[in-house]
C-alpha positions as CSV (number, residue, x, y, z in Angstrom):
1,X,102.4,96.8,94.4
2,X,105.0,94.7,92.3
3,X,105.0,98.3,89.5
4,X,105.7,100.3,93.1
5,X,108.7,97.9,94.3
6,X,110.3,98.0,90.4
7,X,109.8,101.9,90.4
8,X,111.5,101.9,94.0
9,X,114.1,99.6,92.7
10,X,114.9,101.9,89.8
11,X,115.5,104.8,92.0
12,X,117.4,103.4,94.0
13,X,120.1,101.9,91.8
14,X,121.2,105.5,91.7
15,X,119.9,107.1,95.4
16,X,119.1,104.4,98.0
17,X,122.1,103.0,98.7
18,X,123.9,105.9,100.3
19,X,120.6,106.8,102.3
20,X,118.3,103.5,102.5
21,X,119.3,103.5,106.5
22,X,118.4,107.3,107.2
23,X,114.9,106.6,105.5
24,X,114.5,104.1,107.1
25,X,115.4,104.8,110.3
26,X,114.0,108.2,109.8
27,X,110.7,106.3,108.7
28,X,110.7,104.2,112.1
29,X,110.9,106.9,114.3
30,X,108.1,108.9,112.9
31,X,105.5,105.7,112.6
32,X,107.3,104.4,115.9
33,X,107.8,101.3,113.9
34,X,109.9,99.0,111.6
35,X,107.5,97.9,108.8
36,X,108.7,95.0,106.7
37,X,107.4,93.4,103.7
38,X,108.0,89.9,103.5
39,X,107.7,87.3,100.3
40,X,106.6,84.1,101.7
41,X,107.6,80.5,99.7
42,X,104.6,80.1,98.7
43,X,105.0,83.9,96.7
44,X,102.6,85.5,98.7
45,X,103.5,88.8,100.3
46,X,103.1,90.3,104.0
47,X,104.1,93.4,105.8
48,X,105.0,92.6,109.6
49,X,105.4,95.9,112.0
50,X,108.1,95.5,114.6
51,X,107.5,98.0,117.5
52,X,110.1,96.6,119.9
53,X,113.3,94.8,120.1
54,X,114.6,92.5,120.3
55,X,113.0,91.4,116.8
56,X,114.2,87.3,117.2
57,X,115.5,86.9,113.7
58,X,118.4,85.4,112.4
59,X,118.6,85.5,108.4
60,X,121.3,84.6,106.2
61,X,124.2,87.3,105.3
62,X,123.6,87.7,101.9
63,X,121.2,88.9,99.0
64,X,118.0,87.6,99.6
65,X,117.4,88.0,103.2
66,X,115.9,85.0,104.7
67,X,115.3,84.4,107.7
68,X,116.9,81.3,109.0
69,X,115.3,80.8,112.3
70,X,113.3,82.7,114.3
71,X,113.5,82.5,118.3
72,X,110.6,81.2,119.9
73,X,108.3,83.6,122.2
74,X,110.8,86.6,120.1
75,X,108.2,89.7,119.0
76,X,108.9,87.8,116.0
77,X,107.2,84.2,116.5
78,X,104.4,86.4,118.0
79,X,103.8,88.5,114.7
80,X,104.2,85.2,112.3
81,X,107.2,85.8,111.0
82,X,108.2,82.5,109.8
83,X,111.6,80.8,108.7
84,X,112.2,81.2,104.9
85,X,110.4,84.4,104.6
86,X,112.1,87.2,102.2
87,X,112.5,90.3,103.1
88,X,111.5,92.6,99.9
89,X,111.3,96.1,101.6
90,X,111.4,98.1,104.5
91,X,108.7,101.0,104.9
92,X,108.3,100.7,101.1
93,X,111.6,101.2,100.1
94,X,112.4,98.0,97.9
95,X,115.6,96.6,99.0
96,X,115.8,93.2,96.5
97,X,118.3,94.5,93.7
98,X,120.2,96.7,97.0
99,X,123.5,94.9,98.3
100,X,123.1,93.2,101.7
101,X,125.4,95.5,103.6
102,X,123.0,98.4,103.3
103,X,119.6,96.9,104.0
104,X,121.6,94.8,107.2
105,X,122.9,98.5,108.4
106,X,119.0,100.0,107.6
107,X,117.8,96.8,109.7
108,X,119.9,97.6,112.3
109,X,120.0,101.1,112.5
110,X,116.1,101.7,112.3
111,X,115.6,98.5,115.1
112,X,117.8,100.3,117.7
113,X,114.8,103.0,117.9
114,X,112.4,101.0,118.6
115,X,111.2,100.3,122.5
């Protein structure tokens, strides 16, 4: 998994950032969900899948996401998500080395097409 996110990582330097939110979104209308991978403190990994909005999270604005708080009773709180969880990708596509701007708009973007 970690040789899949570096790969991803690599690509990207050069491809993702002008198109991270169209695979993405792309990605979540297809599956009909936002799929998430998550490192927890702890350094464990886990892959939430939003599949309605309002997700309930508020993260920091910067580089690595964390979440910050997340609202009680949100689709959130009822999937686990967790305050100081990192988001490291979304549907696969590793987003730790992208800049925050992109993976907020891919966030954003892909969310709105969910129910």
């Amino acid at each position: 998994n970690d040789a899949k996110i570096l790969q991803t990582a690599a690509v990207c330097n050069t491809t993702c950032e002008d198109s991270l939110d169209d695979m993405v979104v792309e990605k979540t209308i297809s599956t009909k969900q936002l799929e998430v991978e998550f490192e927890l403190p702890d350094g464990s990994v886990r892959v939430i899948r939003f599949t309605r909005r309002p997700l309930g999270l508020d993260f920091n604005r910067h580089m690595p996401i964390t979440m910050k708080h997340v609202r009680p009773g949100s689709h959130a709180d009822n999937l686990g998500v967790e305050q100081g969880w990192r988001i490291r990708s979304l549907h696969g596509y590793a987003v730790t080395q992208l800049a925050f701007q992109d993976v907020y708009r891919a966030l954003r973007e892909s969310s709105e097409h969910l129910q």
